[in-house]
PyMOL Python script that loads the backbone (N, CA, C, O; Angstrom):
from pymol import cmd

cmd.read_pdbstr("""\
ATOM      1  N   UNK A   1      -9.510  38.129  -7.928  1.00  0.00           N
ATOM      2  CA  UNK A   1      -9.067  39.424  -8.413  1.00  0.00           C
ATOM      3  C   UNK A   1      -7.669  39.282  -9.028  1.00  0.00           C
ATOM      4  O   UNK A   1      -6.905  38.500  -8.461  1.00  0.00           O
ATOM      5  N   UNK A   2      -7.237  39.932 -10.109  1.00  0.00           N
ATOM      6  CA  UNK A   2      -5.935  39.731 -10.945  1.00  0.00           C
ATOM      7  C   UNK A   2      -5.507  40.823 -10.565  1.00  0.00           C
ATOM      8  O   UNK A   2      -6.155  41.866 -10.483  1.00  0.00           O
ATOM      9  N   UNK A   3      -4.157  40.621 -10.256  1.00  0.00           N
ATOM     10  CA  UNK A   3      -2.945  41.367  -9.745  1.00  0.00           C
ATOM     11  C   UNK A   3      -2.760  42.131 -11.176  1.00  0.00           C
ATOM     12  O   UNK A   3      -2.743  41.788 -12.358  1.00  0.00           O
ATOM     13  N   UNK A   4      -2.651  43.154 -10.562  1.00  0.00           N
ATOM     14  CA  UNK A   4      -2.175  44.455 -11.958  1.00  0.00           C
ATOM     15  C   UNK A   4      -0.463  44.900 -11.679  1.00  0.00           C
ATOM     16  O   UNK A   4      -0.306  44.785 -10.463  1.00  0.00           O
ATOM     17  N   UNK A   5       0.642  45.283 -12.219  1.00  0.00           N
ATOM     18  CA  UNK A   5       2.187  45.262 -11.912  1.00  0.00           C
ATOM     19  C   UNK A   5       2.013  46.985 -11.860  1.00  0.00           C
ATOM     20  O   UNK A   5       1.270  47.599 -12.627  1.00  0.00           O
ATOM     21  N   UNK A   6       2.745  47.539 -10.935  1.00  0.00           N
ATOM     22  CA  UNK A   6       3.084  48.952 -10.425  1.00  0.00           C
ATOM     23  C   UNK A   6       4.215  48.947  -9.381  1.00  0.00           C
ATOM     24  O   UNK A   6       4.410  48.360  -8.317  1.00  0.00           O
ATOM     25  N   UNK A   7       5.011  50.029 -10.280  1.00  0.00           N
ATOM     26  CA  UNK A   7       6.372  50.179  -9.717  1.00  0.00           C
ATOM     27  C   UNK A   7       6.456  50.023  -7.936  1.00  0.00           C
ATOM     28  O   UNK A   7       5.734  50.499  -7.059  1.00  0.00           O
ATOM     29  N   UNK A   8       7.696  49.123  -7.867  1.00  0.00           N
ATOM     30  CA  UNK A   8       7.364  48.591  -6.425  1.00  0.00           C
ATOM     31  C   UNK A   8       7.250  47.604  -5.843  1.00  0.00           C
ATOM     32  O   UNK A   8       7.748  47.230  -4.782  1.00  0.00           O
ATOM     33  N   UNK A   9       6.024  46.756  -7.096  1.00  0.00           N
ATOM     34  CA  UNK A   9       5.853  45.027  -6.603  1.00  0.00           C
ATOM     35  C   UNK A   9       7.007  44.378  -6.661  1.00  0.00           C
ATOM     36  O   UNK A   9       7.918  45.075  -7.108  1.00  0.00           O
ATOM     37  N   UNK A  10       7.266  43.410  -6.401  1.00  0.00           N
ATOM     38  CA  UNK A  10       7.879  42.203  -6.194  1.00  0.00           C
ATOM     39  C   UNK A  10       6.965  41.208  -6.977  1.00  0.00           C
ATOM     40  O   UNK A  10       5.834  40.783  -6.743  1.00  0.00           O
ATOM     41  N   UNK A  11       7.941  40.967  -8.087  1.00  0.00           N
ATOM     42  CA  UNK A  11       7.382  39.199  -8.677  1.00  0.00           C
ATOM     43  C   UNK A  11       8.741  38.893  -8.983  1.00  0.00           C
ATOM     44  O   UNK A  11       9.774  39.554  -8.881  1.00  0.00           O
ATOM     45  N   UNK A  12       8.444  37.462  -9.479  1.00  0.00           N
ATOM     46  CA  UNK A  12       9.713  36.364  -9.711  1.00  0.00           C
ATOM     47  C   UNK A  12       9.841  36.167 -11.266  1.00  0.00           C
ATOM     48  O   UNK A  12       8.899  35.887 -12.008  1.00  0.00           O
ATOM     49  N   UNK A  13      11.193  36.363 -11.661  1.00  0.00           N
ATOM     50  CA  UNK A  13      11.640  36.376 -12.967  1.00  0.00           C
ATOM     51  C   UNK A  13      12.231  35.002 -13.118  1.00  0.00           C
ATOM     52  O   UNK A  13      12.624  34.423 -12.104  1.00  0.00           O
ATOM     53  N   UNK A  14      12.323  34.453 -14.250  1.00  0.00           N
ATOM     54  CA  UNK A  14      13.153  32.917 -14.587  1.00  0.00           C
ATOM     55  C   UNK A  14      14.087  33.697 -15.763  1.00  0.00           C
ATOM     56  O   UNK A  14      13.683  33.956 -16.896  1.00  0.00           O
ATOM     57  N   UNK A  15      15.541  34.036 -15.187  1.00  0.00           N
ATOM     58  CA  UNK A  15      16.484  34.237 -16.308  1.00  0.00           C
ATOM     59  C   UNK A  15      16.728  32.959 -16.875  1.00  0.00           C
ATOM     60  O   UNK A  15      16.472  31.798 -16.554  1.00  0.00           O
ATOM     61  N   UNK A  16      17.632  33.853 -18.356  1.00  0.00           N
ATOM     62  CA  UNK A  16      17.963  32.721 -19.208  1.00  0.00           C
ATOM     63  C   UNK A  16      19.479  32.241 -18.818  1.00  0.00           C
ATOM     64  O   UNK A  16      20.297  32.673 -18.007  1.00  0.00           O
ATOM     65  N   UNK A  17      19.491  31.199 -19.716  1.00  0.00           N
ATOM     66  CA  UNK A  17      21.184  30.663 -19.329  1.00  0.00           C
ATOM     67  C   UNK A  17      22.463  31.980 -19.555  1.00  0.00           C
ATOM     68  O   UNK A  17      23.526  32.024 -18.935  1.00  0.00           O
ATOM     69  N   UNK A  18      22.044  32.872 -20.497  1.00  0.00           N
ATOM     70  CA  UNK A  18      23.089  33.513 -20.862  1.00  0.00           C
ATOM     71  C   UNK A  18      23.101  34.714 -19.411  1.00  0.00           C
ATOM     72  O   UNK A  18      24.110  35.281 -18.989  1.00  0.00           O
ATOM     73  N   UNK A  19      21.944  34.835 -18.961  1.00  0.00           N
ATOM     74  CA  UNK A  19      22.064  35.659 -17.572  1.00  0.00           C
ATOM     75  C   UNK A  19      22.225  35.150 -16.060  1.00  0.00           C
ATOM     76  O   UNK A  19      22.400  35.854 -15.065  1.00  0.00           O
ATOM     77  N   UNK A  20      22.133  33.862 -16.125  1.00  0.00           N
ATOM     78  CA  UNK A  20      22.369  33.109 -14.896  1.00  0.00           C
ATOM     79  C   UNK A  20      24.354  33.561 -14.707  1.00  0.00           C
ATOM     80  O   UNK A  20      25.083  34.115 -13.884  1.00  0.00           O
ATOM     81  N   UNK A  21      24.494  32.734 -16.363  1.00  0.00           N
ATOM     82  CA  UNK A  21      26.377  32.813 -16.639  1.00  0.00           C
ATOM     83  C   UNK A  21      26.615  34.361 -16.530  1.00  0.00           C
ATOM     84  O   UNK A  21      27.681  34.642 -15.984  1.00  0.00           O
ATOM     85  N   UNK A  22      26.092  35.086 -16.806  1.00  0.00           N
ATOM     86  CA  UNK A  22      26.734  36.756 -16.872  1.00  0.00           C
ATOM     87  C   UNK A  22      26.878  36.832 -14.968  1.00  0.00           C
ATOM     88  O   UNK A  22      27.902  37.016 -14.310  1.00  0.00           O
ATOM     89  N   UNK A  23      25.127  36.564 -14.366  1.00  0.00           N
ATOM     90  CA  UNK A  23      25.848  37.273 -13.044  1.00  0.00           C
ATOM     91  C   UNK A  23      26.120  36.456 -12.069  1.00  0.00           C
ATOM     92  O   UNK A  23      26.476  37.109 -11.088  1.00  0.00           O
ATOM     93  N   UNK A  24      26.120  34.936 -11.806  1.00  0.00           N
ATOM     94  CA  UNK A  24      26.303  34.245 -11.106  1.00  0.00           C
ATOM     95  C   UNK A  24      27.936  33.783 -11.604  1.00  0.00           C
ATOM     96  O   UNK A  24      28.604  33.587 -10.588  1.00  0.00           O
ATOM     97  N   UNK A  25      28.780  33.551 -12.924  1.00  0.00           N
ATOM     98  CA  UNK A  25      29.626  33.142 -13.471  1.00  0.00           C
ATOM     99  C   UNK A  25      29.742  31.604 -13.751  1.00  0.00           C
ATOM    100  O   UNK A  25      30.793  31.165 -14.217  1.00  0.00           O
ATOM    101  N   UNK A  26      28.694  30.782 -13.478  1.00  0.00           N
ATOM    102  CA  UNK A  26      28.590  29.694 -13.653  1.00  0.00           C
ATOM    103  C   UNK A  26      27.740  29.071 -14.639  1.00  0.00           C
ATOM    104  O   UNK A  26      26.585  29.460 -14.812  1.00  0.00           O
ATOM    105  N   UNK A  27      28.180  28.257 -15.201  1.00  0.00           N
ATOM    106  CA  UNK A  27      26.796  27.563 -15.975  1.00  0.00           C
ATOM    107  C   UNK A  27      25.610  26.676 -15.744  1.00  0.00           C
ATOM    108  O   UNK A  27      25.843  25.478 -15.903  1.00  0.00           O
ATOM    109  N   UNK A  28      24.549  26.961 -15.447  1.00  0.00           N
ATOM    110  CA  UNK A  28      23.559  26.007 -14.851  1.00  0.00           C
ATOM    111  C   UNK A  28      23.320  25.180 -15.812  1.00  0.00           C
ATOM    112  O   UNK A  28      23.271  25.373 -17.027  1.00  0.00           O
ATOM    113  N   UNK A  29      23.103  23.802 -14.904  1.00  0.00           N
ATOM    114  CA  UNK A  29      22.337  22.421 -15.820  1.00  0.00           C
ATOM    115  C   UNK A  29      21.454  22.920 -16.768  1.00  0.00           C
ATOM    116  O   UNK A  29      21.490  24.099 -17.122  1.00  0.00           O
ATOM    117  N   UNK A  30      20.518  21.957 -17.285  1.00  0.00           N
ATOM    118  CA  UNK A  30      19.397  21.969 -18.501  1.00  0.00           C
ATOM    119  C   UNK A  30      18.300  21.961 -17.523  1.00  0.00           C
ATOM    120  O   UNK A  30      17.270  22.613 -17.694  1.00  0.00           O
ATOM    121  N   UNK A  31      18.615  20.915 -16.068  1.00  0.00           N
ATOM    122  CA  UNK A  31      17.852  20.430 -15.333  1.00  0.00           C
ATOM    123  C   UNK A  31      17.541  21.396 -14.344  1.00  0.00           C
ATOM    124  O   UNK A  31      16.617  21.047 -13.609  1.00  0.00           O
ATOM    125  N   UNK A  32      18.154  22.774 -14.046  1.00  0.00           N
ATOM    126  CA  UNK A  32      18.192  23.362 -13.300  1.00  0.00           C
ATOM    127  C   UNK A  32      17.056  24.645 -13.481  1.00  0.00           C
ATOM    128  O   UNK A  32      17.019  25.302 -14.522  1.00  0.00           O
ATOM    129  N   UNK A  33      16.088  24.920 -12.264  1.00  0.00           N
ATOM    130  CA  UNK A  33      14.925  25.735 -13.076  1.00  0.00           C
ATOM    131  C   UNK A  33      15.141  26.870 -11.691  1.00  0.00           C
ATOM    132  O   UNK A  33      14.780  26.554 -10.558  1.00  0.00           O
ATOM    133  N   UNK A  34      15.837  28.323 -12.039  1.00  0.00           N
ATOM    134  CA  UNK A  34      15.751  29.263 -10.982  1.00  0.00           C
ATOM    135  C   UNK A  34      14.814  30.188 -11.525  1.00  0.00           C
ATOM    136  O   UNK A  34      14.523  30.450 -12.693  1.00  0.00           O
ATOM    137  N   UNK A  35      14.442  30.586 -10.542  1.00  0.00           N
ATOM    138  CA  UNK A  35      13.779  31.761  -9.818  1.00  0.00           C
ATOM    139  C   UNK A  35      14.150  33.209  -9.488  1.00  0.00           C
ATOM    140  O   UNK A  35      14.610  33.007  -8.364  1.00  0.00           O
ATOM    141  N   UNK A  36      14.261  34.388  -9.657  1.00  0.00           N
ATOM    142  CA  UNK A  36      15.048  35.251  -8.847  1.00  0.00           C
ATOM    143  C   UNK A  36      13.886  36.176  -8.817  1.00  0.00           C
ATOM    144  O   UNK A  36      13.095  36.396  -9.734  1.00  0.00           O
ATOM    145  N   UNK A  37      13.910  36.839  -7.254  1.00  0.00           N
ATOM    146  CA  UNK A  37      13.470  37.828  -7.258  1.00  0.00           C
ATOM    147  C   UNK A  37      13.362  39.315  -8.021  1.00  0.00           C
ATOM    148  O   UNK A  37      14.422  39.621  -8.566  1.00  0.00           O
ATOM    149  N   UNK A  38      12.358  40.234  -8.156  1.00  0.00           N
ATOM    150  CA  UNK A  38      12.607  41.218  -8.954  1.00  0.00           C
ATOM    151  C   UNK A  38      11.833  41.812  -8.744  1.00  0.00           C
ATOM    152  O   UNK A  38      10.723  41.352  -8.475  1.00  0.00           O
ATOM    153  N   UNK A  39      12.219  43.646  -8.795  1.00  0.00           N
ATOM    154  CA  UNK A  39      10.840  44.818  -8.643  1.00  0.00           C
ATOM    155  C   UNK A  39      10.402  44.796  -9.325  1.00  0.00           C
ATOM    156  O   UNK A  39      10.858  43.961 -10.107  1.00  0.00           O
ATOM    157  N   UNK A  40       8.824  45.746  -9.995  1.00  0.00           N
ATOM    158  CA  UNK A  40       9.299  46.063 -11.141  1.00  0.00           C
ATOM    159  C   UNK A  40       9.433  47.564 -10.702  1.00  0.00           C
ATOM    160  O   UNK A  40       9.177  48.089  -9.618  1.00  0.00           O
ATOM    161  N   UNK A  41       9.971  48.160 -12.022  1.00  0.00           N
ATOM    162  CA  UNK A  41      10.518  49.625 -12.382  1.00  0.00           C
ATOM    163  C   UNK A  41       9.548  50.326 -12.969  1.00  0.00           C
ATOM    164  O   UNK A  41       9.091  51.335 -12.431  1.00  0.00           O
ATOM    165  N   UNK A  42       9.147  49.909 -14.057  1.00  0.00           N
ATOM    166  CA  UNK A  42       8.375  50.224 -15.128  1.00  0.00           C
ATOM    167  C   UNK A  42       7.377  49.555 -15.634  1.00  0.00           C
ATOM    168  O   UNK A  42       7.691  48.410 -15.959  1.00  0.00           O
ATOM    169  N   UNK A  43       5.981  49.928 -15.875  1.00  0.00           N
ATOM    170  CA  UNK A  43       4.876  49.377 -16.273  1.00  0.00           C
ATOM    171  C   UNK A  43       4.645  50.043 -17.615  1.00  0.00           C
ATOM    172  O   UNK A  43       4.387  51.227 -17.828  1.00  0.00           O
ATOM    173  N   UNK A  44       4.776  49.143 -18.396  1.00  0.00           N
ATOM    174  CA  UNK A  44       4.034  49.428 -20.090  1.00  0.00           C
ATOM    175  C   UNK A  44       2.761  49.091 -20.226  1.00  0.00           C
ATOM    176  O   UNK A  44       1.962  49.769 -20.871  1.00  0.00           O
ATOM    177  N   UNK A  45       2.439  47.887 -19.556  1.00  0.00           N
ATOM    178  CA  UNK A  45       1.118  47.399 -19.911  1.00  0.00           C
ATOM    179  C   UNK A  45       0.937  46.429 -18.667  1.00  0.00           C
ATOM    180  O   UNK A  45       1.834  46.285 -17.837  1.00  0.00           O
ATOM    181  N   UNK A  46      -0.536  45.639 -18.578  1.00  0.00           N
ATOM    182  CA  UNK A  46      -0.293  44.896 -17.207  1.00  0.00           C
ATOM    183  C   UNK A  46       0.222  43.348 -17.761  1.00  0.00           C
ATOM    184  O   UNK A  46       0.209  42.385 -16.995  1.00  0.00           O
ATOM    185  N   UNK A  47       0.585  43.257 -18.896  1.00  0.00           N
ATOM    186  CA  UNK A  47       1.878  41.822 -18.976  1.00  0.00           C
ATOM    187  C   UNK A  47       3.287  42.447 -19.482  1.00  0.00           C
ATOM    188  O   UNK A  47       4.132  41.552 -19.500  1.00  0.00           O
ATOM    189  N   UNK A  48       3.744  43.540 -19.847  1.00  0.00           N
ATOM    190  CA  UNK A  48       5.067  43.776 -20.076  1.00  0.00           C
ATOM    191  C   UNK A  48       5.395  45.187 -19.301  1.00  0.00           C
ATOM    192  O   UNK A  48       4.753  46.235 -19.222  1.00  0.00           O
ATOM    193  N   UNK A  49       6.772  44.743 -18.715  1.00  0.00           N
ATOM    194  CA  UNK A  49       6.894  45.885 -17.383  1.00  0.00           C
ATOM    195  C   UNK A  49       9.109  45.391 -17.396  1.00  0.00           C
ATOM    196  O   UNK A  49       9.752  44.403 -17.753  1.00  0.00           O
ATOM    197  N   UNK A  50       9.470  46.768 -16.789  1.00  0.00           N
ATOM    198  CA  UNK A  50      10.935  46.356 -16.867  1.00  0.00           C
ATOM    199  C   UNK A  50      11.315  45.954 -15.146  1.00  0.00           C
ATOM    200  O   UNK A  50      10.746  46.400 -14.150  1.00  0.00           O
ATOM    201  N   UNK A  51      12.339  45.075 -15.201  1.00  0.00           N
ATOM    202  CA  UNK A  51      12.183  44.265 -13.895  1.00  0.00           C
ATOM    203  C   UNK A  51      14.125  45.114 -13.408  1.00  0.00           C
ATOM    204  O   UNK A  51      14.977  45.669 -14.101  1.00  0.00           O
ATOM    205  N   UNK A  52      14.040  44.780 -11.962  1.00  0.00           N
ATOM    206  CA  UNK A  52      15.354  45.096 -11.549  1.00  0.00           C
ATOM    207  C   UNK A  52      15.395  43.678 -10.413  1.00  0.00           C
ATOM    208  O   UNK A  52      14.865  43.476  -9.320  1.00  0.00           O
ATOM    209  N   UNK A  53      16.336  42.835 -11.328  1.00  0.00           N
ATOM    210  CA  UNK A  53      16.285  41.472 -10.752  1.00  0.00           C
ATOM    211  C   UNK A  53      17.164  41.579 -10.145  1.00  0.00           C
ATOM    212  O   UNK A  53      17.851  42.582 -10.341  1.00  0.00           O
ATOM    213  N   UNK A  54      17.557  40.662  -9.171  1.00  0.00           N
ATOM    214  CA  UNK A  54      18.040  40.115  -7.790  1.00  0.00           C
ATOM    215  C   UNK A  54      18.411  38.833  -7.700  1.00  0.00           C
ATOM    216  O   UNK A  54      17.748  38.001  -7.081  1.00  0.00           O
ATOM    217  N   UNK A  55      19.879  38.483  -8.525  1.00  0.00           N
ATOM    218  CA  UNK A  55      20.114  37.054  -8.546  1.00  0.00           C
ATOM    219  C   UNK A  55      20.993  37.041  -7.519  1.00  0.00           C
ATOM    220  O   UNK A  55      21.375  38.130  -7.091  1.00  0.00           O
ATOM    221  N   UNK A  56      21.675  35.347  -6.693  1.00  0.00           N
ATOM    222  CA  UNK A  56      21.929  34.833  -6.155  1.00  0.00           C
ATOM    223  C   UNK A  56      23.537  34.930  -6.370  1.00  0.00           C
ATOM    224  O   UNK A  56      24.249  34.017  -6.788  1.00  0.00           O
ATOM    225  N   UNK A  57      23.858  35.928  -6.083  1.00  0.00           N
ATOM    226  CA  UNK A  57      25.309  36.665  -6.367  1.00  0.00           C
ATOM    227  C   UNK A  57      25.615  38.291  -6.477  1.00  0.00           C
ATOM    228  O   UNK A  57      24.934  39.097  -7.112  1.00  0.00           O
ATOM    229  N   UNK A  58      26.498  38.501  -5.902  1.00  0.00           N
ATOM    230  CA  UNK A  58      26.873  39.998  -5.667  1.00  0.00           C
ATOM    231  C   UNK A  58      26.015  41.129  -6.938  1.00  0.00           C
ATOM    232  O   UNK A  58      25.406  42.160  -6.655  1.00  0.00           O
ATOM    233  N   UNK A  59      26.141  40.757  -7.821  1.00  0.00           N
ATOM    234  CA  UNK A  59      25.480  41.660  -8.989  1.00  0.00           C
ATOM    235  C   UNK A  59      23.932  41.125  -9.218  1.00  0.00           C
ATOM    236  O   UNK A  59      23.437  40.005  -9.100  1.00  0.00           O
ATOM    237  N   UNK A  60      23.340  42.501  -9.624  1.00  0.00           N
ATOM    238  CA  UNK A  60      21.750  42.171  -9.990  1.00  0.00           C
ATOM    239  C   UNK A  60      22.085  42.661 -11.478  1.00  0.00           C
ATOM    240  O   UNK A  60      23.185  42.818 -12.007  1.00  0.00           O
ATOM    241  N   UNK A  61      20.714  42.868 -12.021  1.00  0.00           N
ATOM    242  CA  UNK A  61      20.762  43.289 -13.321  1.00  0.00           C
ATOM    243  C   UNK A  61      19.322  43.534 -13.959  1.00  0.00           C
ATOM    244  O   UNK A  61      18.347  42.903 -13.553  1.00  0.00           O
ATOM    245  N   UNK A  62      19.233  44.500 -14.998  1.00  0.00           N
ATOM    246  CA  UNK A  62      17.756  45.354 -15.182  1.00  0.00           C
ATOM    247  C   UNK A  62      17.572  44.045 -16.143  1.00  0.00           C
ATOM    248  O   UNK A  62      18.424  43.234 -16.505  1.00  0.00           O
ATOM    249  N   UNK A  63      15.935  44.121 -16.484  1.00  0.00           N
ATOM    250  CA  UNK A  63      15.617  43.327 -17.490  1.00  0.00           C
ATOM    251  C   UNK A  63      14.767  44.201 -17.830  1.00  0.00           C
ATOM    252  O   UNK A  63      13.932  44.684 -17.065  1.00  0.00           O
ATOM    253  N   UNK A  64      14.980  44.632 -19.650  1.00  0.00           N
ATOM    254  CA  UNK A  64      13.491  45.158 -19.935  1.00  0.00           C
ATOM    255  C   UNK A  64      12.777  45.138 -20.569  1.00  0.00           C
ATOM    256  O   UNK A  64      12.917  44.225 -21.383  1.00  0.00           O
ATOM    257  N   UNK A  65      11.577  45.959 -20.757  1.00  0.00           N
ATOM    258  CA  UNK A  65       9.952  44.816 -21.966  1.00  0.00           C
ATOM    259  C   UNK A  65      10.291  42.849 -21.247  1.00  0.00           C
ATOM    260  O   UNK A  65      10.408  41.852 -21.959  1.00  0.00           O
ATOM    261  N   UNK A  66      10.349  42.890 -20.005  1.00  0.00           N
ATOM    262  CA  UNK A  66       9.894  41.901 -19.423  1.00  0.00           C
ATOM    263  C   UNK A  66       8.504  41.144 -19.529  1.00  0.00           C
ATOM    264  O   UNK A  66       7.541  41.860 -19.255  1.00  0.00           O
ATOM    265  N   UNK A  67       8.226  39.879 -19.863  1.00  0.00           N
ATOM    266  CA  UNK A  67       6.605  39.784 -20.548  1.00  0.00           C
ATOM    267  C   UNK A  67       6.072  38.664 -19.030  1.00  0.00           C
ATOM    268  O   UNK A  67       6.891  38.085 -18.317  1.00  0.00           O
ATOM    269  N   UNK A  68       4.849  38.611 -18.879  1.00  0.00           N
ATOM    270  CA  UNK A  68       3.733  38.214 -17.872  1.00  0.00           C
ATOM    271  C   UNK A  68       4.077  37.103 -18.714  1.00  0.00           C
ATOM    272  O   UNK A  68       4.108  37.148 -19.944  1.00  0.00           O
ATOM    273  N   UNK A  69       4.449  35.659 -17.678  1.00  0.00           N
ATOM    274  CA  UNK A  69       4.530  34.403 -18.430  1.00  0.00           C
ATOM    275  C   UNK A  69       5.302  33.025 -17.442  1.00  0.00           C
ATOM    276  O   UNK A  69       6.016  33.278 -16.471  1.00  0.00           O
ATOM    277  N   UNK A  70       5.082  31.976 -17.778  1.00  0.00           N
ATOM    278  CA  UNK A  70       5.618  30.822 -16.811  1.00  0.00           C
ATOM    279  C   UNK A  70       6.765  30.325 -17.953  1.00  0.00           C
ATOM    280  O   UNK A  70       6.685  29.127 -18.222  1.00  0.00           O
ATOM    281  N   UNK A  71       7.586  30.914 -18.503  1.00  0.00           N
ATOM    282  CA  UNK A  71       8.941  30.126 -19.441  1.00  0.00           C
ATOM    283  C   UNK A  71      10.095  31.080 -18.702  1.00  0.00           C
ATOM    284  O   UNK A  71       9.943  32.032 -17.937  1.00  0.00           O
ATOM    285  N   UNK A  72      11.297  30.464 -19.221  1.00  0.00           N
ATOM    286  CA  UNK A  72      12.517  31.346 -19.485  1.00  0.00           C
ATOM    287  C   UNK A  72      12.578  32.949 -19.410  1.00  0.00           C
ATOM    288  O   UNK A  72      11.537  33.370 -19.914  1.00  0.00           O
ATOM    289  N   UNK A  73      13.213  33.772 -19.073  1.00  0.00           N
ATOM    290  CA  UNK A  73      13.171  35.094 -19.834  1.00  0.00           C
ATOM    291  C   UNK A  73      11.475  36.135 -19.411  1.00  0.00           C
ATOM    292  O   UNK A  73      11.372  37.325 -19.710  1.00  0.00           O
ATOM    293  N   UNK A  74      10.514  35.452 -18.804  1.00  0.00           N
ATOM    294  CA  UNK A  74       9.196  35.637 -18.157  1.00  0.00           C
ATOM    295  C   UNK A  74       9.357  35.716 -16.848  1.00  0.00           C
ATOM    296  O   UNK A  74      10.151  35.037 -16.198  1.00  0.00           O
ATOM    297  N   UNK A  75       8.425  36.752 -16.314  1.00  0.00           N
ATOM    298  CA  UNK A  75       8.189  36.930 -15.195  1.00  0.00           C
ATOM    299  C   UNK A  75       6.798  36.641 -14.704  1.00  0.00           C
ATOM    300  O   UNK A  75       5.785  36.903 -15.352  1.00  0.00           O
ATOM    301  N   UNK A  76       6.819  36.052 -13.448  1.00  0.00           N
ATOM    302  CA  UNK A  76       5.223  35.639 -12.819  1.00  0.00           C
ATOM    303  C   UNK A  76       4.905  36.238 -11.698  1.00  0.00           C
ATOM    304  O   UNK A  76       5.809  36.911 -11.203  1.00  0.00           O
ATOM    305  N   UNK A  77       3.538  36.194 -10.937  1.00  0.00           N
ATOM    306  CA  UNK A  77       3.364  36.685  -9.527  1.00  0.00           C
ATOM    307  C   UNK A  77       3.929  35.752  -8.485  1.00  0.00           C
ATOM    308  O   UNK A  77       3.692  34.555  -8.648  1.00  0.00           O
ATOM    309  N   UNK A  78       4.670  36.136  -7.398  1.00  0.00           N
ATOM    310  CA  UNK A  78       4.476  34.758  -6.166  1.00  0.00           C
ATOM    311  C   UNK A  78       3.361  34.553  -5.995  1.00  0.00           C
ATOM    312  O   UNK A  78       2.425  35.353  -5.985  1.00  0.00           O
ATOM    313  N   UNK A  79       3.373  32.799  -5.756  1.00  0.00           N
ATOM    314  CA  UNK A  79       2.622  32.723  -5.258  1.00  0.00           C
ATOM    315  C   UNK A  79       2.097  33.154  -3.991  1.00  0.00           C
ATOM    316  O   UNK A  79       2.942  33.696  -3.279  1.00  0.00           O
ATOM    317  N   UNK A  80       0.701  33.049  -3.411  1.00  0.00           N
ATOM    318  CA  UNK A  80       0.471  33.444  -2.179  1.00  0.00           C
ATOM    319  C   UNK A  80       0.413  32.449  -0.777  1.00  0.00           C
ATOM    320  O   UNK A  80      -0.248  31.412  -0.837  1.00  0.00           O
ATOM    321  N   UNK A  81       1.014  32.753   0.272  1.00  0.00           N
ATOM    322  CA  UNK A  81       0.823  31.641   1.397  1.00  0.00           C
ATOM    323  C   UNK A  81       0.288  31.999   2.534  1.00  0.00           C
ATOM    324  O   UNK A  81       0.124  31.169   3.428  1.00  0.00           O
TER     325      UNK A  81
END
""", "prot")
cmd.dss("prot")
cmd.show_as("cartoon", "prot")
cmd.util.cbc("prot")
cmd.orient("prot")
């Protein structure tokens, strides 16, 4: 069964370098591949939805027209365990 996105879930976003540096203040490697948690807010469709991410530092930050995807700048489901 495929997971459909409604305000509420929890999936995992991969920011880009320019948002790692905005809310963490650091610059990550090339080699470096994060993860951050995120709601979503808003559902447009069931692959583009606006996210309220949760990085690894005092500030979060909205992302929006967020797209269903495994790159950069994409958000995915957790996996399940």
């Amino acid at each position: 069964m495929d997971q459909v996105p409604t305000p509420g879930r929890i999936v995992l976003y991969k920011p880009t370098t320019d948002e790692i540096e905005s809310i963490t203040g650091y610059e990550p490697g090339n080699h470096v591949i994060i993860e951050w948690p995120a709601i979503v807010v808003w559902v447009f469709s069931e692959t583009v939805v606006n996210l309220k991410v949760f990085g690894d530092a005092p500030k979060d930050f909205w992302k929006t027209n967020a797209v269903l995807g495994e790159v950069v700048g994409e958000w995915r489901w957790p996996p399940r365990v």
